[in-house]
C-alpha positions as CSV (number, residue, x, y, z in Angstrom):
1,X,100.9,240.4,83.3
2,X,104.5,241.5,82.2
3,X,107.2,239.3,80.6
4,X,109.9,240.9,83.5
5,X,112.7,239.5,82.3
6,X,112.0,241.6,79.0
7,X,112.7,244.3,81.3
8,X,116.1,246.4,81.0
9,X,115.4,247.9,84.2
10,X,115.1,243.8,85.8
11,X,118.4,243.3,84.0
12,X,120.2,245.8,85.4
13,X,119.5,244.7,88.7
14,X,120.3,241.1,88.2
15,X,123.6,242.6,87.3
16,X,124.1,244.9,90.0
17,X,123.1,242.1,91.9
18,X,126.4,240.0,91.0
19,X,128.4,242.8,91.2
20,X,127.3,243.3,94.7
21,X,127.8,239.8,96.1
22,X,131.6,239.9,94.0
23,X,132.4,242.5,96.1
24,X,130.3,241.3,99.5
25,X,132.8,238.3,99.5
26,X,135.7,240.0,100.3
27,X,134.1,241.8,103.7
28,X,135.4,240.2,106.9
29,X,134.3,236.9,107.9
30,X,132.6,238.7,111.2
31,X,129.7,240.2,108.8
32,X,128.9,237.4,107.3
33,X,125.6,237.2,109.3
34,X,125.8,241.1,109.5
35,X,126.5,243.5,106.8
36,X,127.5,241.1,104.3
37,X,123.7,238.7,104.4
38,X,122.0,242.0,104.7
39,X,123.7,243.8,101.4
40,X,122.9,240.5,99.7
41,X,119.5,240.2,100.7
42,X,118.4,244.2,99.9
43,X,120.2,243.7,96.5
44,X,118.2,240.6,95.5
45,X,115.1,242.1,96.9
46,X,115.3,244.7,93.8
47,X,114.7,242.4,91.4
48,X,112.9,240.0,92.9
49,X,110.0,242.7,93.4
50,X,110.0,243.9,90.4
51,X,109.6,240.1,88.9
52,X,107.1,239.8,91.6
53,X,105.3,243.0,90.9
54,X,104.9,242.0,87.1
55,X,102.9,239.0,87.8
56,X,100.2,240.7,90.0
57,X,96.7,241.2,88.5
58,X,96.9,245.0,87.8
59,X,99.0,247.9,87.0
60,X,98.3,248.9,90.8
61,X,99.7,245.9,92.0
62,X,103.0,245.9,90.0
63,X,103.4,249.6,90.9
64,X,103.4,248.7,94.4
65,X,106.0,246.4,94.1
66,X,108.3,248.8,92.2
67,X,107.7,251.1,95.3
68,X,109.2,248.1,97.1
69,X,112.2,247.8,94.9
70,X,113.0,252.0,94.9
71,X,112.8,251.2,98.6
72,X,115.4,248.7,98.3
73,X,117.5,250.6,96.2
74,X,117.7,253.4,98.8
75,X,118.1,250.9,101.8
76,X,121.1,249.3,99.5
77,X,122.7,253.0,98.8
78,X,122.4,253.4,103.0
79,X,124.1,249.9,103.6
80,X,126.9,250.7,100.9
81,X,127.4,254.0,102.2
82,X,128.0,252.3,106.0
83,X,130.3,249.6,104.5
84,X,132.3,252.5,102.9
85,X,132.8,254.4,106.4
86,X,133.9,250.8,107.8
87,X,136.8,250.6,104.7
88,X,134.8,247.3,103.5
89,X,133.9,249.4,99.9
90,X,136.1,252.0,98.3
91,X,135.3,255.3,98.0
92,X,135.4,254.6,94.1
93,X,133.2,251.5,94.1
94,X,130.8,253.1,96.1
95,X,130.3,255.9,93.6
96,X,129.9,253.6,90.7
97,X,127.3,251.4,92.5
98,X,125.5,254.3,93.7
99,X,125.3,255.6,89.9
100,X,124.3,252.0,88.8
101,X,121.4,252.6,92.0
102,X,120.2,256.0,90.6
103,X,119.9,255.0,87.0
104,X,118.1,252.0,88.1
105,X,115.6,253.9,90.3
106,X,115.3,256.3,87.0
107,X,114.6,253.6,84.9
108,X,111.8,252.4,88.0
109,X,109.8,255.6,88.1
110,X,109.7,255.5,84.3
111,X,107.9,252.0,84.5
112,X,105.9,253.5,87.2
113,X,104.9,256.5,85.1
114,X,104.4,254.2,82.3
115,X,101.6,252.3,83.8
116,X,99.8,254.7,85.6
């Protein structure tokens, strides 16, 4: 078992995590059940895996739930990308949260490498 919120890599996406619903707020009121819950959701699921994944029984167990966060990362980037191309994120908010994304997918597969 893993003390996750030890974690820089958990940190990072509790912040990322704020950062996204700051600027989820501000999306039209007609993706609230769209876009908007579905950004939310994928960014909390980063985290929340990872917390998850550090309470399982065995390395194997917490790897797989990293997997689950990467995913999420990706699925985030993908959802960011489509609010940029409906003018909801701009250009320059997407690159910064897609850097804050890579480094904490970097920071994943080191855990993963770590405990293998």
């Amino acid at each position: 078992m893993h003390d996750y919120k030890k974690l820089n890599v958990w940190n990072d996406s509790i912040e990322l995590v704020s950062e996204i619903y700051k600027i989820t707020k501000d999306f039209p009121s007609v993706e609230k059940f769209g876009l908007t819950n579905q950004i939310n959701r994928c960014a909390v699921s980063i985290p929340s895996n990872i917390a998850e994944g550090s309470g399982r029984n065995t390395n194997g167990e917490f790897i797989h739930f990293l997997g689950y966060a990467c995913g999420s990362c990706n699925e985030l980037e993908t959802q960011l990308i489509i609010a940029n191309k409906l003018n909801y994120v701009e250009e320059i908010v997407l690159n910064i949260l897609t850097e804050k994304l890579n480094a904490i997918q970097k920071m994943i597969y080191k855990l993963i490498k770590s405990l293998k």
